[in-house]
C-alpha positions as CSV (number, residue, x, y, z in Angstrom):
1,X,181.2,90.3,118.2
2,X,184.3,91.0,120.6
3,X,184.5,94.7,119.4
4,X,180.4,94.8,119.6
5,X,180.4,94.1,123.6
6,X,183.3,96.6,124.2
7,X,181.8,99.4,122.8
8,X,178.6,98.4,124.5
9,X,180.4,98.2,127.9
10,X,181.9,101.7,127.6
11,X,178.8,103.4,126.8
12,X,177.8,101.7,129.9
13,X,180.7,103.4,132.2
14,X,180.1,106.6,130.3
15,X,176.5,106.5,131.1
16,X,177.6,105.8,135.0
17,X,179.6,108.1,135.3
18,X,177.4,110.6,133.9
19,X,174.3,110.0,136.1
20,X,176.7,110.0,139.2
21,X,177.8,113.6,138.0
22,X,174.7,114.7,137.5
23,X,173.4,113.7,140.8
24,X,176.1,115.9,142.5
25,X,175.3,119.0,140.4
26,X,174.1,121.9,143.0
27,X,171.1,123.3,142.8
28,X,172.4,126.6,143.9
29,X,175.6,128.4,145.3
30,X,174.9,131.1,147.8
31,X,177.5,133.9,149.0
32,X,178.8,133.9,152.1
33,X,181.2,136.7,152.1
34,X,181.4,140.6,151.0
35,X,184.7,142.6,150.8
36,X,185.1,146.4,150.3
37,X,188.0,146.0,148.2
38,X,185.9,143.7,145.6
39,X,183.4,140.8,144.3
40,X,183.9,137.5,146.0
41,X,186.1,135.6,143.4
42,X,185.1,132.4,145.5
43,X,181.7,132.3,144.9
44,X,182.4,133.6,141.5
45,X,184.3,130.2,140.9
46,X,182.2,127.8,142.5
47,X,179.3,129.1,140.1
48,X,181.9,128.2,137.1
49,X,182.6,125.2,138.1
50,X,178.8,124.1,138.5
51,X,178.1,125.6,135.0
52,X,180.7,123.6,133.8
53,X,179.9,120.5,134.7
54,X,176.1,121.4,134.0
55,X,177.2,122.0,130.2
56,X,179.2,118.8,130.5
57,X,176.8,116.4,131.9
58,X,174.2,118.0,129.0
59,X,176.7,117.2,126.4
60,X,177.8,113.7,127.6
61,X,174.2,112.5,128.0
62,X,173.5,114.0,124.8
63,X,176.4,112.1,123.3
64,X,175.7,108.8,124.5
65,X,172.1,109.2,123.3
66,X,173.8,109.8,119.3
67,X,176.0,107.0,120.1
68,X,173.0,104.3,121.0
69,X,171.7,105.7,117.6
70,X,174.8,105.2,116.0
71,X,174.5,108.7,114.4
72,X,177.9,109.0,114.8
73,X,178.8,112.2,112.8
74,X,176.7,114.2,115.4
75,X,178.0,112.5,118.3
76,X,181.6,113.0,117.4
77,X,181.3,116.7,116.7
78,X,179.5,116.8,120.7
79,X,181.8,114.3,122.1
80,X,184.7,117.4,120.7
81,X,182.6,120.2,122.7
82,X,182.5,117.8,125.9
83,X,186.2,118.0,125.1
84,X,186.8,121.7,125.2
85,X,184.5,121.8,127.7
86,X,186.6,119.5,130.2
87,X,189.8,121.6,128.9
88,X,188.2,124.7,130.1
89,X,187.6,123.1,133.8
90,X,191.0,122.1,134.1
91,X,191.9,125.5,133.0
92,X,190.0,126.6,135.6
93,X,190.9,124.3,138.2
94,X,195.1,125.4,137.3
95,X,194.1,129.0,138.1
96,X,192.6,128.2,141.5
97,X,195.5,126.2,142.3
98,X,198.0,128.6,141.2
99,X,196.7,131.3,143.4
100,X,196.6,128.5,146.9
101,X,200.5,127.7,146.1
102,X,201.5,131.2,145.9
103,X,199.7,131.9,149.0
104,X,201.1,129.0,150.9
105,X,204.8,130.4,149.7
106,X,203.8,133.9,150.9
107,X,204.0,134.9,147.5
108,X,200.0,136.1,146.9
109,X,200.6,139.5,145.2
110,X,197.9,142.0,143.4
111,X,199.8,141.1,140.5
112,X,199.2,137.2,141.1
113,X,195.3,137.8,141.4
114,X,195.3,140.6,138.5
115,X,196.3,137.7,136.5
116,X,193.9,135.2,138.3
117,X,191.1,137.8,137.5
118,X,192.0,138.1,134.1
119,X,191.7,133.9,133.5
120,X,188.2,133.9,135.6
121,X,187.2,136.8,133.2
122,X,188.5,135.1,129.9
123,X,186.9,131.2,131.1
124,X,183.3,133.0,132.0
125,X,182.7,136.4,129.7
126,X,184.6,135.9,126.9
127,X,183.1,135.8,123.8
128,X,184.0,135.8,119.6
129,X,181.4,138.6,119.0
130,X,181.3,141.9,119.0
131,X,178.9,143.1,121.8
132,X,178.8,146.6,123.1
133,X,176.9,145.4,126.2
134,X,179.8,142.8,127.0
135,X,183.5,143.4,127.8
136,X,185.9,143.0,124.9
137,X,187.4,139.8,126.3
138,X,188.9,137.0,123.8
139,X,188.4,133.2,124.5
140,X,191.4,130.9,125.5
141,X,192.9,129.3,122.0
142,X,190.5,125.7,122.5
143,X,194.7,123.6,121.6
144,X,196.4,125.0,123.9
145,X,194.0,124.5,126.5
146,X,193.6,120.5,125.4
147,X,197.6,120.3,125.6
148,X,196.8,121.4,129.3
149,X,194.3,118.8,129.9
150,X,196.8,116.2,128.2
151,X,199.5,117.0,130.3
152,X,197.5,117.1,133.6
153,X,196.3,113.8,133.4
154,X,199.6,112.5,131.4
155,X,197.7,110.6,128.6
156,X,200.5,111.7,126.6
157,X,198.7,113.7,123.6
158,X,195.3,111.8,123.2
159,X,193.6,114.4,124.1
160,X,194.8,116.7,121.2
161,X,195.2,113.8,118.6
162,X,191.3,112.6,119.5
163,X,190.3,116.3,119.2
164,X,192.0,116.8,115.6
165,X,190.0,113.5,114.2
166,X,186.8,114.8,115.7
167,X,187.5,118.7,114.0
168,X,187.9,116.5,111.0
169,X,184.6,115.0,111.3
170,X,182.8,117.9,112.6
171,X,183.5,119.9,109.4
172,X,182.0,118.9,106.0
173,X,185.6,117.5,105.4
174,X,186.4,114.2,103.5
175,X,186.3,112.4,107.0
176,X,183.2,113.9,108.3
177,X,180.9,113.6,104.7
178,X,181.7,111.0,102.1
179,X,184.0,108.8,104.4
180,X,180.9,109.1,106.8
181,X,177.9,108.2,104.7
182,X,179.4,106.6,101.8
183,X,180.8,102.8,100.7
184,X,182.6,102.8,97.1
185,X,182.5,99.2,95.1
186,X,185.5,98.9,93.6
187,X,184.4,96.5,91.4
188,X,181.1,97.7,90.4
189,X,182.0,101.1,90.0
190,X,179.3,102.8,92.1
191,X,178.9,104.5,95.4
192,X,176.3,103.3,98.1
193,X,175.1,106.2,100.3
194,X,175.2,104.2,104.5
195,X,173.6,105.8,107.6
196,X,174.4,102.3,110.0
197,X,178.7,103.2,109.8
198,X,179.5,99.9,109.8
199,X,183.0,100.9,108.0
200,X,183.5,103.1,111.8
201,X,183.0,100.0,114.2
202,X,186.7,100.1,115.4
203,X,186.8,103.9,115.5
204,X,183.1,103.6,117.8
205,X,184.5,101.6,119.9
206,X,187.4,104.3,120.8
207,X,184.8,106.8,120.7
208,X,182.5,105.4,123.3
209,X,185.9,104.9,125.6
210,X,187.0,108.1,125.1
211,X,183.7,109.5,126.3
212,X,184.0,107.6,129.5
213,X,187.7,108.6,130.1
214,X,186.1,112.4,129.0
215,X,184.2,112.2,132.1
216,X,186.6,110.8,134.1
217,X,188.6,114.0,133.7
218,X,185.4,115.7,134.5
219,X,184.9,114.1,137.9
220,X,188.9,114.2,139.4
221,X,188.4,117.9,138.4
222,X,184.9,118.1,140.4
223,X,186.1,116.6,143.2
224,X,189.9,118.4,143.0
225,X,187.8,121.7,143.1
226,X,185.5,121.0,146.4
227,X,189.1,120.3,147.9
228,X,190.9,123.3,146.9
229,X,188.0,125.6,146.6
230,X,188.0,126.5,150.6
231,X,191.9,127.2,150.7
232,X,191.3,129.1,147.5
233,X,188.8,131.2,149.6
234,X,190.9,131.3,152.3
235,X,193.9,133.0,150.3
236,X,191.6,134.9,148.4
237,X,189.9,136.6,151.9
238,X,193.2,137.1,153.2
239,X,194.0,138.8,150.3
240,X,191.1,141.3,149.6
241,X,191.1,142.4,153.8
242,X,194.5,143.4,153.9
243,X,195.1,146.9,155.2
244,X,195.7,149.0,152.5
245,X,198.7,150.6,152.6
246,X,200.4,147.9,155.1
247,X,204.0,148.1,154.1
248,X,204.5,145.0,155.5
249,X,202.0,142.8,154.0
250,X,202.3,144.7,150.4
251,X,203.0,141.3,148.5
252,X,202.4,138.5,150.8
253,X,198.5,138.0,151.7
């Protein structure tokens, strides 16, 4: 069937595209530089980004792999943590280019990489539990960081309406329990418990798309980040070795 060999030919983008990611992953990132007046941001943000796209590459292949099964209930709720996983990333990817705009407009202030500091901190150490060994640092609100991600790439809310269905089926909700695994005969008055989702073709089929598209985002955002992550180092050493006290570089760097 039509619908059959679509779905079948995303899988097989998605499964591309996540191979070719996975094959650019670093093995290791190494720091170059060391500043009296603090940690090298820089190399703090090239080891997000690879973690990132470690945990995404894990969760897309993990995904596709439910899909082939057709356990779809399990891929969908993965497919939604690829999502706020790629949200993230672009998150992080806004806060690096924030800081090389506001450089290149002389505008690089402490203020400007306080605030960079604090989204670095809240992307990499934040956490919902209560840890006395770890900073008290809440995570970014997982909506608003979609919204982001939908207005980046100007798909004009998918993002956020794909992630509501897939909350939905991740929860034991009507969507993600008896719509999932059960058939009801009208006419014979009984319920027939199904594992092969045949009622979900058309929504696997936008599934297995939206994977792909998923890791589309993924892979502009790698390859955005190589780009900008040496004029974010730049700004960010001109920054940290001003002269303290220098009156006339007090909010430019």
């Amino acid at each position: 069937m039509c619908e059959k060999q679509e779905t079948e030919d995303w899988l097989v983008h998605a499964e591309e595209m996540c191979r070719y990611l996975k094959e650019n992953l670093q093995k290791r990132c190494a720091a170059t530089r060391t500043f009296e007046k603090g940690i090298d941001l820089s190399f703090w943000v090239e080891c997000l980004k690879e973690a990132l796209l470690f945990r995404s590459t894990e969760l897309a292949a993990t995904a596709i792999d439910l899909y082939q099964q057709n356990k779809m209930v399990s891929a969908a709720t993965i497919t939604r943590t690829l999502l706020e996983t790629t949200a993230l990333f672009n998150r992080l990817h806004e806060s690096c280019a924030n800081v090389v705009k506001k450089h290149k407009k002389g505008k690089c202030s402490d203020e400007i990489i306080q605030e960079f500091s604090e989204r670095v901190g809240k992307i990499s150490l934040a956490s919902t539990a209560a840890d006395a060994t770890q900073p008290n640092i809440e995570p970014y609100e997982v909506r608003a960081l979609i919204s982001s991600l939908d207005t980046r790439f100007k798909t004009h809310g998918m993002a956020k309406r794909t992630y509501d269905e897939f909350c939905q089926i991740g929860h034991p909700n009507f969507r993600g329990c008896l719509d999932a695994y059960t058939k009801w005969d009208q006419e014979k008055r009984y319920m027939e418990f199904v594992q092969d989702y045949h009622h979900w073709e058309l929504n696997a089929a936008q599934y297995h798309l939206f994977v792909f598209i998923i890791l589309k985002h993924a892979k502009n955002l790698e390859e955005e980040m190589s780009k900008l992550l040496p004029n974010f180092a730049k700004a960010l050493e001109e920054y940290l070795e001003r002269k303290p006290g220098d009156d006339n570089e007090k909010d430019t760097c």
